[in-house]
N, C-alpha and C positions, 0 to 999 in steps of 0.2 A: 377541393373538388372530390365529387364521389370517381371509385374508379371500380371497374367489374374486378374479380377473382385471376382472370386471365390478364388481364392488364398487369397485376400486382404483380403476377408470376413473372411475365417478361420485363416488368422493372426490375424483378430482384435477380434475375439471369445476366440481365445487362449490366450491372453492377457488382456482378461474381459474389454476390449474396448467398441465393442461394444454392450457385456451385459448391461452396465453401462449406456450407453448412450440410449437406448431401452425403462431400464427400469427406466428411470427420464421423457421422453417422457411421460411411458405409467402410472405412479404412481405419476408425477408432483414431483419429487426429485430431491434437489437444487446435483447439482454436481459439485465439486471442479475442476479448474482446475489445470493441471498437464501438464509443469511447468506454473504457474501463468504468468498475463502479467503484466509487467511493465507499472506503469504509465507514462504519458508523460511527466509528472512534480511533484513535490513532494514540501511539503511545512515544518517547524517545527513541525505544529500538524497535518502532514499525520501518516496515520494509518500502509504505508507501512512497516515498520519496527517491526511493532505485529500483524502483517498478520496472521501468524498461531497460537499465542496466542486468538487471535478474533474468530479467525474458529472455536474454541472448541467451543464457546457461540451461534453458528450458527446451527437455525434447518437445516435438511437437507431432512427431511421427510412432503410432506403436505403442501413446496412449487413450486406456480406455478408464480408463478411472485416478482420479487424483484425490490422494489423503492426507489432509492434512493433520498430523496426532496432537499438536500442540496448536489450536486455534485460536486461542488468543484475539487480536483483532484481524487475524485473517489475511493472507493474500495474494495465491491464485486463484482463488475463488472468488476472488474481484477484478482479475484479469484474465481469465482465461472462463469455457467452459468446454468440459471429458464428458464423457455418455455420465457417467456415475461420477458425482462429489462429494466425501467424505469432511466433514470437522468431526475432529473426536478434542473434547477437552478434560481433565480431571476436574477443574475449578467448576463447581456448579452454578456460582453467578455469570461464568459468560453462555452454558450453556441456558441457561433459564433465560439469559437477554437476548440469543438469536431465535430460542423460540417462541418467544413473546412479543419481538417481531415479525417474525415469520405469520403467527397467527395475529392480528391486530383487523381488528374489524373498520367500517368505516365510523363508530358508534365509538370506537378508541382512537380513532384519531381526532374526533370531537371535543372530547375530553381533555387529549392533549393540547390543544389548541387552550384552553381555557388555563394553562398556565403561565409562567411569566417564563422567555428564554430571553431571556439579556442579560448579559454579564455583569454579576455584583458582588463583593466583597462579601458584603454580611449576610445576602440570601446564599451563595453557597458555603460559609463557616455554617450557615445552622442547617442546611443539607447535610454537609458533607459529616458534620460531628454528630447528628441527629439519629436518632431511630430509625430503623429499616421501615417503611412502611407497609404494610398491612395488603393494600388496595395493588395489583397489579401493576396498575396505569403510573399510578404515584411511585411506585416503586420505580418502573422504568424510565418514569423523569427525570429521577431525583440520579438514574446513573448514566445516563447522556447528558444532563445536565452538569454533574460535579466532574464528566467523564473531559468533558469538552473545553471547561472553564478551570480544572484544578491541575497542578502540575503533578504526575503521577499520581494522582487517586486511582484506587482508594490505598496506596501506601503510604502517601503523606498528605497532606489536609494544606499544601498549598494551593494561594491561588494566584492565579497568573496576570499580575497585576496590569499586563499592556492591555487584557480584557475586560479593562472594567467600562461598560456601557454599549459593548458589542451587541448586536444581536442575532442568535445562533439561528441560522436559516436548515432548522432540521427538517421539515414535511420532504421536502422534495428528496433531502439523502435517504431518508428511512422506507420512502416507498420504493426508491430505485434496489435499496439495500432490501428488502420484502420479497419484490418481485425475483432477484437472485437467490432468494430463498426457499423461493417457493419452485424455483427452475433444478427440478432432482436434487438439490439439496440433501444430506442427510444429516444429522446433529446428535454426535453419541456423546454419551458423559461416561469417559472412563481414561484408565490411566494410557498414557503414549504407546507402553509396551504391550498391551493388552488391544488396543487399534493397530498395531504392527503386524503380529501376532493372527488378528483375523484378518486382516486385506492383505496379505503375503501371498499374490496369486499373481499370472504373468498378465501382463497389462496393466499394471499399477506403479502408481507414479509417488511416493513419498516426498512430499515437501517437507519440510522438518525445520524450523526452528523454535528452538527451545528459547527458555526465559535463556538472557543472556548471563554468565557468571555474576553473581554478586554476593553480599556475605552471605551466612545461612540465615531463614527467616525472611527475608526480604520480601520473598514470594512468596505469599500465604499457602498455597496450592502446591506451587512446585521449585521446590528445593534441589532440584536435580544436577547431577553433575554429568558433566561429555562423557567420561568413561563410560556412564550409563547409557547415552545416548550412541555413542561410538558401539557395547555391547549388542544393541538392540538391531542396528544397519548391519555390523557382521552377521546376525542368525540368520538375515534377509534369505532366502534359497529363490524365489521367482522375480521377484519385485525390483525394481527402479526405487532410486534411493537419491535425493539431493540434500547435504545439510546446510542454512545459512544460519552464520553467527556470527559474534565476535568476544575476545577475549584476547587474554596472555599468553603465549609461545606454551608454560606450562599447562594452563587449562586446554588447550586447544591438542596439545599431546594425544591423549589419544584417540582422537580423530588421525594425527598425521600416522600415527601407526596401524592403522588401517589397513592403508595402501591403496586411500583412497586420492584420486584427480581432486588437484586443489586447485582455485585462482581467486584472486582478491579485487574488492572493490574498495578503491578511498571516497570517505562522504563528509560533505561539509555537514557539519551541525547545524540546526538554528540557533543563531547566537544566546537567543533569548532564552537558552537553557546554559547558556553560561556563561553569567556577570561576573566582570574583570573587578578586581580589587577598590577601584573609584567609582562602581555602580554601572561601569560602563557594559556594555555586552560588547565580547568578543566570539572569535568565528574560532572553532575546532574539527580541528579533522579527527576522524575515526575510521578505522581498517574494517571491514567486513569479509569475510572470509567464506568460502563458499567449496565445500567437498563435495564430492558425488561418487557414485559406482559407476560412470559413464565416462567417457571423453569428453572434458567440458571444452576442449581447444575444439573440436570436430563441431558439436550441435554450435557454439557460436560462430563456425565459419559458417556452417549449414543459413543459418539466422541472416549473417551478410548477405550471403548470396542469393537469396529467395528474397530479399526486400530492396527495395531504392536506396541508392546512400542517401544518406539523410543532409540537408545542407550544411546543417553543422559540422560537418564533416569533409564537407569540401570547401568552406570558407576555411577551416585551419590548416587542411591541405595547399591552400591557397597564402594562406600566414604564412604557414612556413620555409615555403619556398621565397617569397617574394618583400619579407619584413621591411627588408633595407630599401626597397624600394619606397619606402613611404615616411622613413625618420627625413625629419627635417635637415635643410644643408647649413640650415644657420644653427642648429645643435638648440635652440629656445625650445621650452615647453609651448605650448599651441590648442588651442581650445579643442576638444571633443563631446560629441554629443551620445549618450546610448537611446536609443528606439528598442521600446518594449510593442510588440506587435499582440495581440491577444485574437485568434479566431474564434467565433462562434455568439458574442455577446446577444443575449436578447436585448431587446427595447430598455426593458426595464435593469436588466443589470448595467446597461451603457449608461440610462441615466444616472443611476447609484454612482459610478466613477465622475461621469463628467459634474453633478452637484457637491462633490467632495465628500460621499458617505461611504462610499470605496475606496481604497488603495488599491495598487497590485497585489501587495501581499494580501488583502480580500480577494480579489479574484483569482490568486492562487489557492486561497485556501477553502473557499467556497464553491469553484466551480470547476467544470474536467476539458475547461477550455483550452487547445495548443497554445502556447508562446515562443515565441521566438525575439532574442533580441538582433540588434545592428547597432553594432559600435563603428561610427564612424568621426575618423580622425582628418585631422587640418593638418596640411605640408605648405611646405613654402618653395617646392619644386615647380 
């Protein structure tokens, strides 16, 4: 239904819309967004997957501008938006791929359409080993494509064999990823310490993560080490400063001598980036470490208390207390079932699951739908 201008408005009052957005204007408060946008590519050390583990360590009062120096694939700037948003990168292919989508016409997204996105073995070997193209559009196929389907491209020329005959639903990521680009966005091509360096002003929020430690060379662009990055957070004089990473007690040094607020995040890996010995894929955990020039125990108390507990949080409040109430009294194992709940399905994504061209892990990895599970257990009490 058509609705007038005033109408709209008192929808969006009623729905603390747009209170919210008013009052980050007029009080320079970073505001979440809801639902987040997906990145356009994701890597092993994207932060995607602790998006909302992160947010809790995120002031949200006091910012007016967030920069991120090391933009990579990005990400407050897919969950939040500041009056002002800064990517600065050295690597000139990521900066040439957000602003080529940033500006993409409807004339380019025509074109894109008129190639193949499904996952295949031998289209992306001769992608990925091939020639740069020439052609804009082709150029930026060929690196959403080899980005999406290869394991670390363009480092190594794997391909990710559980994708072979998927097909990549990119129109809808690339426009929602467009439109945040096009929303004050800014996109500098220069080194971290030289974006540090100019946005060192008060009201600025440093996101910071760097390529995570690996040999040297690894990263064609940025070979950098922490002391580098540790150097660069002490010269700070106005600015907010968070760094997230992870690494070795030693590489991580000096950041700890800082004297910077530190707290950790543990993360499951996807298996599927590390086959067991018999081809099997097994689950790793990895430490994510997270410094700042702030009180990181404060802003995520601040975070609880301005939000609803979340249920997950009160069903294991509820676990905890109450476990022995539900083991069995005959001591037998006993059937259990988990309920994967997914909010938000359109028509056509429900039918993709219910015909069997979905999985969950599709609709986790295709859409920014909530899930929630329920494990429920059988007693003999």
């Amino acid at each position: 239904p058509a609705y007038t201008v005033e109408q709209v408005i008192e929808m969006a009052e009623r729905k603390g819309v747009l209170k919210r957005y008013v009052k980050a204007a007029a009080e320079d408060e970073l505001v979440v967004l809801e639902p987040a946008v997906r990145p356009v590519f994701t890597t092993f050390g994207s932060l995607w997957r602790i998006r909302r583990k992160i947010l809790r360590f995120i002031p949200k009062k006091g910012v007016r501008r967030v920069v991120e120096p090391f933009g990579g694939t990005g990400t407050l700037v897919w969950l939040t938006r500041a009056r002002e948003h800064i990517i600065g990168d050295i690597d000139p292919t990521i900066v040439r791929l957000y602003r080529l989508i940033r500006d993409l016409s409807e004339d380019d997204y025509e074109k894109l359409r008129q190639f193949d996105w499904t996952g295949d073995r031998d289209r992306f070997l001769e992608l990925a080993k091939g020639p740069e193209p020439d052609d804009d559009i082709a150029w930026l196929y060929r690196q959403l494509y080899c980005r999406r389907f290869g394991f670390h491209w363009p480092m190594s020329n794997d391909f990710r064999n559980d994708e072979q005959g998927t097909v990549m639903q990119w129109e809808k990521r690339l426009r929602a990823v467009q439109e945040r680009l096009r929303d004050g966005v800014v996109i500098e091509h220069a080194d971290f310490r030289d974006t540090m360096r100019k946005y060192d002003r008060p009201g600025t929020l440093f996101f910071i993560d760097p390529p995570w430690p690996r040999e040297p060379g690894y990263y064609p662009h940025h070979d950098v080490d922490m002391a580098a990055v540790a150097e660069a957070v002490k010269s700070l004089r106005h600015a907010q400063a968070v760094v997230v990473t992870a690494g070795t007690a030693d590489q991580l040094r000096p950041l700890r001598e800082c004297g910077l607020h530190e707290r950790w995040i543990v993360v499951e890996a996807p298996t599927h980036y590390f086959p067991g010995p018999d081809g099997a894929n097994v689950q790793r955990l990895y430490r994510v470490s997270i410094f700042a020039t702030y009180d990181l125990d404060a802003v995520a108390k601040e975070a609880v208390d301005e939000d609803d507990v979340p249920r997950s949080t009160v069903a294991r409040e509820h676990w905890e207390k109450r476990w022995h109430e539900a083991m069995p009294l005959s001591g037998a194992a006993l059937p259990w079932i988990l309920h994967a709940h997914v909010r938000g399905l359109s028509r056509e994504e429900a039918d993709r699951v219910r015909s069997g061209e979905w999985t969950l892990e599709d609709v986790v990895r295709e859409t920014d739908h909530s899930i929630h599970f329920d494990l429920r257990l059988a007693t003999d009490r």
